[in-house]
Structures are given as C-alpha cells and as structure tokens.
N, CA, C and O atoms as a CHARMM CRD file, in Angstrom:
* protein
*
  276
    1    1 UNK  N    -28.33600 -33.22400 -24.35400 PROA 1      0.00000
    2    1 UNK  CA   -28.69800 -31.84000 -24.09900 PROA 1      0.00000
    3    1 UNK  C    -27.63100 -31.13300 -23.29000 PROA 1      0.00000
    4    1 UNK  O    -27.17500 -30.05600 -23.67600 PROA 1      0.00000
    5    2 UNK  N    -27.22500 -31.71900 -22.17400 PROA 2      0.00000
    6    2 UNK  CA   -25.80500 -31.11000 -21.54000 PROA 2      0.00000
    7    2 UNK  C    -26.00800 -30.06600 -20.76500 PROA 2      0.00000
    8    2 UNK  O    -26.68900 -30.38100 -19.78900 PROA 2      0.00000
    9    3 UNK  N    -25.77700 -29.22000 -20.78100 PROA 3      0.00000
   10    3 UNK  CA   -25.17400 -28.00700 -19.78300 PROA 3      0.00000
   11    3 UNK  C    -26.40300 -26.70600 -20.27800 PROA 3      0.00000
   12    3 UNK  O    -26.67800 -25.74000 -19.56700 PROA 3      0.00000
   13    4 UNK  N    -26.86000 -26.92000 -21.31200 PROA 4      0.00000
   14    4 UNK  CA   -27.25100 -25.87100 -22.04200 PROA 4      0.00000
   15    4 UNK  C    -26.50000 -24.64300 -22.88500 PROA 4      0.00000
   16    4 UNK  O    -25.40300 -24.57500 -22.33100 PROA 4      0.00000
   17    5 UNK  N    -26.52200 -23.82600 -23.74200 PROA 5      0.00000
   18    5 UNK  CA   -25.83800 -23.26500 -24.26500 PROA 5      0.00000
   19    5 UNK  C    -25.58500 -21.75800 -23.80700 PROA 5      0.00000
   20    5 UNK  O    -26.31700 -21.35000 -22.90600 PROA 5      0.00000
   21    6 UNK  N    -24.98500 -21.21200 -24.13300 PROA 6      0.00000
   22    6 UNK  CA   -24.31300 -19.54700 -23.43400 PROA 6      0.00000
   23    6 UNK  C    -25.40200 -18.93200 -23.53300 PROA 6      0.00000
   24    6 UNK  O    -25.82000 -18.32500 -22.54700 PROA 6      0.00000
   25    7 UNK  N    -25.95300 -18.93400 -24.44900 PROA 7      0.00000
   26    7 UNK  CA   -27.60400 -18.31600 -24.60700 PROA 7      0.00000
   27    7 UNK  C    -28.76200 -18.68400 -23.55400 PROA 7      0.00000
   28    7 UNK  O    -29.42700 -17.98900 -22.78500 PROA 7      0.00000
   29    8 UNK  N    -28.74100 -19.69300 -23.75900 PROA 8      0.00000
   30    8 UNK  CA   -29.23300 -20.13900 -22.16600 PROA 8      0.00000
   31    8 UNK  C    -29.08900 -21.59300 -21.10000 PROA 8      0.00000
   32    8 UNK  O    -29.49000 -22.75600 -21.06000 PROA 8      0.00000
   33    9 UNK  N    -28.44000 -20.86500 -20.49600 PROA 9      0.00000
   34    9 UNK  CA   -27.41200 -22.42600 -19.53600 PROA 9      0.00000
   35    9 UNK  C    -28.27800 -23.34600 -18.21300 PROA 9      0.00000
   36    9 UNK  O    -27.93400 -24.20200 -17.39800 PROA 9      0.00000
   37   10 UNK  N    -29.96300 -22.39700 -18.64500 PROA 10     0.00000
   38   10 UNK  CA   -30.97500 -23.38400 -17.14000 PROA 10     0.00000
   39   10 UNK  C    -31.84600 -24.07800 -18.44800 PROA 10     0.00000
   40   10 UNK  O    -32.81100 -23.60500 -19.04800 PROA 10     0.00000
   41   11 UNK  N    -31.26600 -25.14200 -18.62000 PROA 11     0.00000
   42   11 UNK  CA   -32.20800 -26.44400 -19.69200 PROA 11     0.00000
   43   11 UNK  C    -32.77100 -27.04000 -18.47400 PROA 11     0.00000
   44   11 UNK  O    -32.20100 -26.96800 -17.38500 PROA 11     0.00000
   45   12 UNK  N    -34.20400 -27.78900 -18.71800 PROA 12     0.00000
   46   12 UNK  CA   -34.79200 -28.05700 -17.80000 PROA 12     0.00000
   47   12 UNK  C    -33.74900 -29.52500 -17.00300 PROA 12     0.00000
   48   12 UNK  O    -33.95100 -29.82400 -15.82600 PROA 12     0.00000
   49   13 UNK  N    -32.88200 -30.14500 -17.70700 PROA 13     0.00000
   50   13 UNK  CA   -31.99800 -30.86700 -16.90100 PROA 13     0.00000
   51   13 UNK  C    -30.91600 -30.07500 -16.05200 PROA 13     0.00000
   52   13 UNK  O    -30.61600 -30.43100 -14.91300 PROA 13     0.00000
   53   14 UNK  N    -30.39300 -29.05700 -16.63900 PROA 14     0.00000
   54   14 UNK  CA   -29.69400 -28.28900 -15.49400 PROA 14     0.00000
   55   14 UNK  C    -30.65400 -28.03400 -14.32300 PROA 14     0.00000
   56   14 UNK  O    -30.29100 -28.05700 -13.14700 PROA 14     0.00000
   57   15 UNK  N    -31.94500 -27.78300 -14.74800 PROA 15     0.00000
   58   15 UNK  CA   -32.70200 -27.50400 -13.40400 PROA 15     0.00000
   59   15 UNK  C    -33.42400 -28.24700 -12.30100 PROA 15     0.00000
   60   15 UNK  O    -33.84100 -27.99300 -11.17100 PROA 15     0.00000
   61   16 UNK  N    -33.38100 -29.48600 -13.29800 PROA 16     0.00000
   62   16 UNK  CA   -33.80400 -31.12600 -12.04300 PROA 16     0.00000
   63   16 UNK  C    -32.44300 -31.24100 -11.35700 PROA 16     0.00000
   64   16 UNK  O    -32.36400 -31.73000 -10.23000 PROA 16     0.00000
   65   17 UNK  N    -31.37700 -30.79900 -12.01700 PROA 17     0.00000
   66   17 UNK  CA   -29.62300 -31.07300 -11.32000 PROA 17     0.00000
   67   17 UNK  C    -29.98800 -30.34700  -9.78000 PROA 17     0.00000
   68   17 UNK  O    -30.10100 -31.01600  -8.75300 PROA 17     0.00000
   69   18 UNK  N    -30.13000 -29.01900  -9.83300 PROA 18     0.00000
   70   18 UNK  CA   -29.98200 -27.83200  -9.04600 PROA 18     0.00000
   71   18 UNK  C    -30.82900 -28.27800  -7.78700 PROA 18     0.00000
   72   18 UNK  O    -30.49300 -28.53500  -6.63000 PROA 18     0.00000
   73   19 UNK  N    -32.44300 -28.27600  -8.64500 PROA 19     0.00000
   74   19 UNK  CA   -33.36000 -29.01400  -7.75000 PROA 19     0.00000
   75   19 UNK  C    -33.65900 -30.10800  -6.46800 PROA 19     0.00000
   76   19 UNK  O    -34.29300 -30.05800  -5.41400 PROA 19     0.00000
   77   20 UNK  N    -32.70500 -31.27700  -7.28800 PROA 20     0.00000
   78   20 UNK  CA   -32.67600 -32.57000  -6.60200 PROA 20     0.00000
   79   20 UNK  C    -31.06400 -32.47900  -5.89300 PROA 20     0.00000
   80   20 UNK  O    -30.85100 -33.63200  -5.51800 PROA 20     0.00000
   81   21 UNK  N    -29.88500 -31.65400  -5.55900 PROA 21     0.00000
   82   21 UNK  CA   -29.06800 -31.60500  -5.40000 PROA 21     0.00000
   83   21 UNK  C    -29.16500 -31.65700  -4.14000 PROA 21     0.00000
   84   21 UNK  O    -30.24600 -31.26900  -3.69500 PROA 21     0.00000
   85   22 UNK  N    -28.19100 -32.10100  -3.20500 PROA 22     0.00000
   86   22 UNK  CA   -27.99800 -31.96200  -1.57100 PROA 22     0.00000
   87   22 UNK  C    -27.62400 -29.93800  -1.52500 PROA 22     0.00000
   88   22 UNK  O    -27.19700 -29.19400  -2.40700 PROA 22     0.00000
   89   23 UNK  N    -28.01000 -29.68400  -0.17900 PROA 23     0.00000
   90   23 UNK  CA   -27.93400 -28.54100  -0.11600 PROA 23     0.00000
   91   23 UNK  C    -26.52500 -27.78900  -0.30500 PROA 23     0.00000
   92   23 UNK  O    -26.31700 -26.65300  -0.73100 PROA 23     0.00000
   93   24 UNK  N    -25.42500 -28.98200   0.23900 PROA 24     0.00000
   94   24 UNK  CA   -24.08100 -28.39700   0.22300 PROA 24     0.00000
   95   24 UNK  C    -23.40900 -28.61400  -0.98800 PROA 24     0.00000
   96   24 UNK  O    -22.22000 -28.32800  -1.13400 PROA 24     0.00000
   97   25 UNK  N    -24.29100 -29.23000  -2.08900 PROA 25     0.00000
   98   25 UNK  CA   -23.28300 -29.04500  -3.39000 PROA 25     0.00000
   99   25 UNK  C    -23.90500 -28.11800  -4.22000 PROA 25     0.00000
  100   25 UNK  O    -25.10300 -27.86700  -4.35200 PROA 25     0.00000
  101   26 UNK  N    -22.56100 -27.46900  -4.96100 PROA 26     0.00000
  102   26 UNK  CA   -22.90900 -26.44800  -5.98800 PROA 26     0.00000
  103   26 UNK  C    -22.91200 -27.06100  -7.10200 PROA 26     0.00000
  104   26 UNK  O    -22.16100 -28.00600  -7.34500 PROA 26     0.00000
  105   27 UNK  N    -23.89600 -26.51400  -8.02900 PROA 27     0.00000
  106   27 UNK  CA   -23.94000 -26.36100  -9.24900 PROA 27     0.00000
  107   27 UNK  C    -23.92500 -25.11300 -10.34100 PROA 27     0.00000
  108   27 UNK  O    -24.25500 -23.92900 -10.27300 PROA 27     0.00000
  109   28 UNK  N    -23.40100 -25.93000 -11.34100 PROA 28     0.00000
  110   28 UNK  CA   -22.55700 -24.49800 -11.94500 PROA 28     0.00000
  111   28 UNK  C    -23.04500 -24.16600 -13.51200 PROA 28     0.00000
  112   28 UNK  O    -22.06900 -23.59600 -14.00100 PROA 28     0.00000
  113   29 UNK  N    -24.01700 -24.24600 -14.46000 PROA 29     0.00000
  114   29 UNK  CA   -24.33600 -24.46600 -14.91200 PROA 29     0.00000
  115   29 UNK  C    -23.65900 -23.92000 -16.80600 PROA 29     0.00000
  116   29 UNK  O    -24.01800 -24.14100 -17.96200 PROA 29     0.00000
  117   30 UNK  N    -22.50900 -23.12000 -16.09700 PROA 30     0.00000
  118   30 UNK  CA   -21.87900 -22.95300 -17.06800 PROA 30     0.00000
  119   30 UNK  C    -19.96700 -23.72300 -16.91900 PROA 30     0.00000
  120   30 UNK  O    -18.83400 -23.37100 -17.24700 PROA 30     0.00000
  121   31 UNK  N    -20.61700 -24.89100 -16.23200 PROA 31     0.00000
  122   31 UNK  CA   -19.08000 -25.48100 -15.79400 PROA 31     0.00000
  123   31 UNK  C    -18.83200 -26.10400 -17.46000 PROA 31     0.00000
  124   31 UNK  O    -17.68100 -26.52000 -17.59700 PROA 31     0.00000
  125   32 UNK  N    -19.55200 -26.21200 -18.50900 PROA 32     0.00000
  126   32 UNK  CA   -19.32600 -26.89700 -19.41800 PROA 32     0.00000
  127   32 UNK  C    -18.48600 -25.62800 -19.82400 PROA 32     0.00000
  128   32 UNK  O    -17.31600 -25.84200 -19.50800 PROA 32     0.00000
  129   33 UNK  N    -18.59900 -24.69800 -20.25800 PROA 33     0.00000
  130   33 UNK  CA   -17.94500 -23.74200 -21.03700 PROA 33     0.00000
  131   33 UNK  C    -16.43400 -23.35400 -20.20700 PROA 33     0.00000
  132   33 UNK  O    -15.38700 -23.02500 -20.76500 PROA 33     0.00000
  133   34 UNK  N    -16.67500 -23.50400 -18.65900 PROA 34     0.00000
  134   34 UNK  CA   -15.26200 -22.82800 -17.85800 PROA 34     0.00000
  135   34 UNK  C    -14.34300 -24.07400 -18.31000 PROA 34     0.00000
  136   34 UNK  O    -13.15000 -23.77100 -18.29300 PROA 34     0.00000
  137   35 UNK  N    -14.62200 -25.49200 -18.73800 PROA 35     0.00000
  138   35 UNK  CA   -13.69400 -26.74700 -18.79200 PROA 35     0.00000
  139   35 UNK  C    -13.25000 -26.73100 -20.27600 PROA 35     0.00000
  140   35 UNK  O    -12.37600 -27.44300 -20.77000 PROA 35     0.00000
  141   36 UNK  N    -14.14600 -25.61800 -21.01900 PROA 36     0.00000
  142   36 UNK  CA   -13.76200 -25.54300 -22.52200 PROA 36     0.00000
  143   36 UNK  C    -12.48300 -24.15800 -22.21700 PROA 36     0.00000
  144   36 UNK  O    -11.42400 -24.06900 -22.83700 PROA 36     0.00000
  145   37 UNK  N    -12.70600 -23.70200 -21.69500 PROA 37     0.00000
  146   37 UNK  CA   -11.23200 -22.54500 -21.37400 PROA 37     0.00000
  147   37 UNK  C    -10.47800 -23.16700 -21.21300 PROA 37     0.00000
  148   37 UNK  O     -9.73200 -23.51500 -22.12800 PROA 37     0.00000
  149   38 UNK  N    -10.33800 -23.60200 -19.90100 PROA 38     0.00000
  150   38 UNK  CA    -9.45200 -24.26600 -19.02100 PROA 38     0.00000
  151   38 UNK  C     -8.36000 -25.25000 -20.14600 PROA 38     0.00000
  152   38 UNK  O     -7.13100 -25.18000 -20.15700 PROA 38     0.00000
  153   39 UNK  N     -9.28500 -26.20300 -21.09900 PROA 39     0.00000
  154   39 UNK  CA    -8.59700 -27.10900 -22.06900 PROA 39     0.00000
  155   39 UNK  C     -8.18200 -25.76200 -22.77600 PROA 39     0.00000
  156   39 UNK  O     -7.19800 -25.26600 -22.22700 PROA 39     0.00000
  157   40 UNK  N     -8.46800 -25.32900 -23.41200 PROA 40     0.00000
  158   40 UNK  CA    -7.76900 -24.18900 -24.39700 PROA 40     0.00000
  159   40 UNK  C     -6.42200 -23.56300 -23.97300 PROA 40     0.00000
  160   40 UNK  O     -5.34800 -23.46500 -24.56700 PROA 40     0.00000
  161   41 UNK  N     -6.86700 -23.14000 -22.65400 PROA 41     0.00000
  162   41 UNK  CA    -5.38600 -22.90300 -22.40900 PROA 41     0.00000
  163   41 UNK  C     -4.36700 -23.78400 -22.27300 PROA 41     0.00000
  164   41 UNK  O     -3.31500 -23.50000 -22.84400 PROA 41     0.00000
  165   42 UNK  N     -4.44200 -24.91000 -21.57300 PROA 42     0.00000
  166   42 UNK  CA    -3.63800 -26.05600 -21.76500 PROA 42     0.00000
  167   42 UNK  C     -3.14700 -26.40200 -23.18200 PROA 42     0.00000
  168   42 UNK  O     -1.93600 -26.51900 -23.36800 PROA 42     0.00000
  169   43 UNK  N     -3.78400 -26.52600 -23.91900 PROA 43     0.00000
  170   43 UNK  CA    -3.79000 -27.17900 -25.53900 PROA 43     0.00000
  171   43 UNK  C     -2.95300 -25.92200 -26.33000 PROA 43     0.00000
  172   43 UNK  O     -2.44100 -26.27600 -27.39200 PROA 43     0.00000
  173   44 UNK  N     -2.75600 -24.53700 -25.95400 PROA 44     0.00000
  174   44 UNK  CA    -2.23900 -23.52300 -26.33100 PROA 44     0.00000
  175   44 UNK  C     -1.03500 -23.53400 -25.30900 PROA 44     0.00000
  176   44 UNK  O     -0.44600 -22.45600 -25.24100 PROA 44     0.00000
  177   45 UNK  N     -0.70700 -24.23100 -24.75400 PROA 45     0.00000
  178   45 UNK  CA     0.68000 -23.83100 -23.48500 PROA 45     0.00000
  179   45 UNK  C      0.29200 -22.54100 -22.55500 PROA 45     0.00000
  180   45 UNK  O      1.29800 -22.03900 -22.05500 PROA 45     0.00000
  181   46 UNK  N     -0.90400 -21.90100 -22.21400 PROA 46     0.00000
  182   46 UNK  CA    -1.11300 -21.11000 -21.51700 PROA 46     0.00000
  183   46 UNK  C     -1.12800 -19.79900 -22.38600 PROA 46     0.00000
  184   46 UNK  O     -1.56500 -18.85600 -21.72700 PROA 46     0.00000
  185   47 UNK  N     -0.74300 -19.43000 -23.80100 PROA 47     0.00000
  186   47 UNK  CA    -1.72300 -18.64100 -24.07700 PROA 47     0.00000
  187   47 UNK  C     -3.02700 -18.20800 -24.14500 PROA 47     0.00000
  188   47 UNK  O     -3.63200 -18.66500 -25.11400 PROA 47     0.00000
  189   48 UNK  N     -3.76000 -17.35100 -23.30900 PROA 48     0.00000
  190   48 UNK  CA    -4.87700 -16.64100 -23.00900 PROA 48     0.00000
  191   48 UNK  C     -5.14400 -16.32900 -24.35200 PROA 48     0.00000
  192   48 UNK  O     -6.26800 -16.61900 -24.76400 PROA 48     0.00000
  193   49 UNK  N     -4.38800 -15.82400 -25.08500 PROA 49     0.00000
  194   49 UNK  CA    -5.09600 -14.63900 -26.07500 PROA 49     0.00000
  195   49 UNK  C     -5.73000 -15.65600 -27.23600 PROA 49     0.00000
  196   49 UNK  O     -6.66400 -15.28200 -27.94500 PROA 49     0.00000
  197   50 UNK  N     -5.10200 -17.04100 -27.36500 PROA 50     0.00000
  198   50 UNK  CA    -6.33400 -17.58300 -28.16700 PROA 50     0.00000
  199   50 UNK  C     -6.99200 -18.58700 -27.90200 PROA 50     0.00000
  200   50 UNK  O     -7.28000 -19.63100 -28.48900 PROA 50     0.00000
  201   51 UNK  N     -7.24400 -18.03400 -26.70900 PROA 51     0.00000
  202   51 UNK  CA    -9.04000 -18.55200 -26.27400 PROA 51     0.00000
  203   51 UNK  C     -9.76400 -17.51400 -25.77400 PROA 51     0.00000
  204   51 UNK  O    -10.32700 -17.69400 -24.69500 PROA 51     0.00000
  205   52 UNK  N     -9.85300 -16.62900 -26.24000 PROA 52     0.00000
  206   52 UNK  CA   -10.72400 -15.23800 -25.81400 PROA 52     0.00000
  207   52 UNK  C    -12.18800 -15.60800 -26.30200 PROA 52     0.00000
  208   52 UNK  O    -13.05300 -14.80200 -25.95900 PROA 52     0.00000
  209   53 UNK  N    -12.60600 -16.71900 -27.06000 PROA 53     0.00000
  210   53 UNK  CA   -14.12900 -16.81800 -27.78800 PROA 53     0.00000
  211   53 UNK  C    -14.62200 -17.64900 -26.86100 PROA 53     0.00000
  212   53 UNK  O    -15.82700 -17.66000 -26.61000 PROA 53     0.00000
  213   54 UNK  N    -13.36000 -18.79500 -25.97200 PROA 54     0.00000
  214   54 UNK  CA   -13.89500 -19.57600 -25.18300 PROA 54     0.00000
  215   54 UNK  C    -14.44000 -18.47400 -23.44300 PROA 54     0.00000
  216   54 UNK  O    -15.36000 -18.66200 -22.64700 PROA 54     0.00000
  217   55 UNK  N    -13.58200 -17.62800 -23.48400 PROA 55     0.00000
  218   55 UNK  CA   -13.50000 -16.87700 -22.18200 PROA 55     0.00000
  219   55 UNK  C    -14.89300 -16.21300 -22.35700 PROA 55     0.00000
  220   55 UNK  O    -15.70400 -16.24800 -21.43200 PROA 55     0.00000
  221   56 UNK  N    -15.24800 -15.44700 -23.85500 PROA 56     0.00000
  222   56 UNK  CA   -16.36800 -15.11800 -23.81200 PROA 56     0.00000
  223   56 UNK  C    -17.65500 -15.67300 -24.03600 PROA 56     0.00000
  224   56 UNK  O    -18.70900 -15.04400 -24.13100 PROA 56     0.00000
  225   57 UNK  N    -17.43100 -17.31900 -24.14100 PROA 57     0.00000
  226   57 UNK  CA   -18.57600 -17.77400 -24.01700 PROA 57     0.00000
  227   57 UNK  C    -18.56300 -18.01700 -22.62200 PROA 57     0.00000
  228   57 UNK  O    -19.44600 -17.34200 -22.09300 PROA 57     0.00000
  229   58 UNK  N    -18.08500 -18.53200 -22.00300 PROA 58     0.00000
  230   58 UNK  CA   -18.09600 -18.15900 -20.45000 PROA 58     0.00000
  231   58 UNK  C    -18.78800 -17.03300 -19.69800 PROA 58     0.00000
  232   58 UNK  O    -19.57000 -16.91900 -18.75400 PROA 58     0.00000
  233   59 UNK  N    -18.17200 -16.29700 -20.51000 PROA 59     0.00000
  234   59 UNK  CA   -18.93300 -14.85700 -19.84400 PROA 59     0.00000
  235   59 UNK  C    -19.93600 -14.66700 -19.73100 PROA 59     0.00000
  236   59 UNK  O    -20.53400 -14.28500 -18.72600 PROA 59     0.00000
  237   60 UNK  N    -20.56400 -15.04700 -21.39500 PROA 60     0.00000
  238   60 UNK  CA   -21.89500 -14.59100 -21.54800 PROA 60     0.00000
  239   60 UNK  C    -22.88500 -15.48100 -21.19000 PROA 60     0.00000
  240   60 UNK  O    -24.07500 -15.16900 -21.14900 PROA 60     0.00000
  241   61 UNK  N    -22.25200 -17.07700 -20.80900 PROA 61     0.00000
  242   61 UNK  CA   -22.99300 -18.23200 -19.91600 PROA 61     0.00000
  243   61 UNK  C    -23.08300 -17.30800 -18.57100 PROA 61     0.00000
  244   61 UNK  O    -24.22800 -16.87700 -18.43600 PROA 61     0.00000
  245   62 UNK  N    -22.17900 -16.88000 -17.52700 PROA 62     0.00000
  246   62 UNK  CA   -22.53700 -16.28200 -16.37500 PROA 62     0.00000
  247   62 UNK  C    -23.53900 -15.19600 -16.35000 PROA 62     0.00000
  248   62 UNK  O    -24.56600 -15.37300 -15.69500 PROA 62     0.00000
  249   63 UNK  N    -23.35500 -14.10600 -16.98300 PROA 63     0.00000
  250   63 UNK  CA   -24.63400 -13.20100 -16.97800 PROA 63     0.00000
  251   63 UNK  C    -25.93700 -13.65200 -17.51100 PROA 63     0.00000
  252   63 UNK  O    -26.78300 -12.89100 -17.04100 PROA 63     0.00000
  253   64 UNK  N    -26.49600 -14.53600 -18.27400 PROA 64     0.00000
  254   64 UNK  CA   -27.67200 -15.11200 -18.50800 PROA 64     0.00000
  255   64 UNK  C    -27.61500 -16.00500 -17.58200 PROA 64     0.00000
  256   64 UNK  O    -28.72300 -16.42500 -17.91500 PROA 64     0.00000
  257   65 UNK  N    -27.26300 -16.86500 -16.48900 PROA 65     0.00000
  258   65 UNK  CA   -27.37900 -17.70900 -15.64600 PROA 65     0.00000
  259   65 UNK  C    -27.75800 -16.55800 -14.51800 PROA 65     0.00000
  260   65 UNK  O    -28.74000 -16.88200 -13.85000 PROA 65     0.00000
  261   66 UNK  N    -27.29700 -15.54200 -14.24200 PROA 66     0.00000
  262   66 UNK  CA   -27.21100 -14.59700 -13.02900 PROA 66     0.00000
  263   66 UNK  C    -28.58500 -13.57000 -13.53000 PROA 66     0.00000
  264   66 UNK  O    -29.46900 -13.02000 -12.87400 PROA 66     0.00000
  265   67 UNK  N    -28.34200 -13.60800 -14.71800 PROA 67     0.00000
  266   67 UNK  CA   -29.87900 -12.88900 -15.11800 PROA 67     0.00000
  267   67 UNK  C    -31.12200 -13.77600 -15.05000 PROA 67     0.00000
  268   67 UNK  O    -32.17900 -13.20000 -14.79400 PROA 67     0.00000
  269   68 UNK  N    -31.13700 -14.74100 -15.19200 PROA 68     0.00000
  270   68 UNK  CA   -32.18100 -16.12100 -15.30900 PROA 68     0.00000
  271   68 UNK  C    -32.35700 -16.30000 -13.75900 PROA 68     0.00000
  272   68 UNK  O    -33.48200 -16.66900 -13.42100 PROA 68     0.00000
  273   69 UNK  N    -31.53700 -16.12300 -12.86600 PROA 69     0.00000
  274   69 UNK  CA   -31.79500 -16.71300 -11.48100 PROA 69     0.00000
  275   69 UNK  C    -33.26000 -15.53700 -10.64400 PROA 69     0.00000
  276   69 UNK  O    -33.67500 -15.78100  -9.51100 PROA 69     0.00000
C-alpha cells in the first residue's frame, strides 16, 4: 500500500505511522513522490523540465495532505 497516492496520501498506514511516531519525528506522507523527483532529476543530469509530472505529483500530494489535515 505505501505512501498512498497524490489523490490521497493519509492511507490508514500512513496514519498508524503519524500516530505511533515519537513526538520529534516528522512524517511526510508525500516523501514517496518528493524521492520520485529528486531520482528524476538525477537520472536526467539535473534537468527540471522533464520531470515536471513528477514535481506535479508532488504538488498535488501536498495540498490534499494539507487539505486532509
């Protein structure tokens, strides 16, 4: 199940994560999609411009995570 998808990134395992977590660690629930950029750009030599589908699934993981909270 994983991380959950951009559509919606609080699967009830992201939310036992959050839940049962010590107070001082973060959880990020769209860290699956920021590590799918991150490789893209690497795997492209640091062209940005083609991973813009990865940047915007990112995106649209943060505002449904920030809207869901």
């Amino acid at each position: 199940s994983g991380a959950g998808t951009a559509e919606e990134p609080w699967t009830d395992e992201v939310k036992t994560k959050f839940e049962t977590k010590s107070r001082s660690a973060f959880l990020d629930p769209c860290q699956e999609a920021a590590e799918k950029s991150i490789r893209c750009i690497h795997r492209n030599g640091g062209d940005r411009t083609m991973c813009s589908d990865y940047f915007q699934a990112y995106r649209d993981c943060k505002k449904s995570w920030v809207c869901s909270r």
